[in-house]
C-alpha positions as CSV (number, residue, x, y, z in Angstrom):
1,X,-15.2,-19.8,19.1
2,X,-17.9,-22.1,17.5
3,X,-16.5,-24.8,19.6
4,X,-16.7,-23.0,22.6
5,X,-20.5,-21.6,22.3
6,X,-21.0,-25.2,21.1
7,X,-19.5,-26.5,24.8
8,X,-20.9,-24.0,26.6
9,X,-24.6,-24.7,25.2
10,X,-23.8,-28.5,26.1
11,X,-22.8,-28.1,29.9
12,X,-26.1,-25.9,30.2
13,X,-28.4,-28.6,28.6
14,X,-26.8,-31.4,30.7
15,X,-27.3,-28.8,33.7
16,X,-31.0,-28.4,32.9
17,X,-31.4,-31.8,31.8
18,X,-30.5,-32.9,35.5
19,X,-32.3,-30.2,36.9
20,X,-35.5,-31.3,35.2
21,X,-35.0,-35.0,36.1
22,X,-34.6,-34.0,39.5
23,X,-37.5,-32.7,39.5
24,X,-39.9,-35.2,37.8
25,X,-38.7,-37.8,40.2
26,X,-39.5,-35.4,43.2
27,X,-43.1,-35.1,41.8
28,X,-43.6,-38.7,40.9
29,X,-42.7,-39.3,45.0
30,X,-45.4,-36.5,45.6
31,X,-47.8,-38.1,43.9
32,X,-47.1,-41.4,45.1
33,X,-47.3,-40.0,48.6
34,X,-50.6,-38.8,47.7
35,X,-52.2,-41.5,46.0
36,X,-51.0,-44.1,49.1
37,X,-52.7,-41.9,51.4
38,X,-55.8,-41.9,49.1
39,X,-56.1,-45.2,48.7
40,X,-55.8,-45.5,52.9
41,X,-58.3,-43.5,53.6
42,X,-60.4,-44.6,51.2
43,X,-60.0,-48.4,52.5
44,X,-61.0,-47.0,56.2
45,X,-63.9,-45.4,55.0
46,X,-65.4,-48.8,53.3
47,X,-64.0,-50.9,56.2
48,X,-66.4,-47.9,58.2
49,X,-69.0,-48.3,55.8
50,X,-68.8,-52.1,55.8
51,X,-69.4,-52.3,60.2
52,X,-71.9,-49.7,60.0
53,X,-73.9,-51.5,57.6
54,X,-73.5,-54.8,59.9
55,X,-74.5,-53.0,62.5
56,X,-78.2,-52.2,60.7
57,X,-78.5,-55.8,59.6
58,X,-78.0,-56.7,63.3
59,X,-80.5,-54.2,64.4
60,X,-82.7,-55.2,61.9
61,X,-82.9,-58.8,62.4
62,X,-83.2,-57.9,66.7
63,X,-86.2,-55.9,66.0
64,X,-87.9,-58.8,63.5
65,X,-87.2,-61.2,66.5
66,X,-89.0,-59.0,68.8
């Protein structure tokens, strides 16, 4: 009887144990995902940044030439 408890208790840790593995790697994907996408739009936003602010200097240096 103790034996079978003992089983029993066994199969359902192993069962959870997979079940919560499952689901780590599931979230570590998610957040993966997400963190790609941040860093994406993040670089479009500098390279953004980076012609816009071009753009000024060229403006700039038209209107000291004029």
């Amino acid at each position: 009887m103790i034996q079978e408890k003992w089983l029993l208790w066994n199969m359902n840790y192993q069962w959870m144990t997979k079940i919560c593995l499952y689901m780590f790697i599931i979230i570590l994907q998610v957040l993966e995902i997400h963190i790609k996408d941040n860093l994406q739009f993040r670089n479009k936003r500098i390279q953004k940044a980076n012609i816009s602010s071009q753009f000024s200097e060229i403006v700039l240096q038209r209107k000291n030439y004029i």
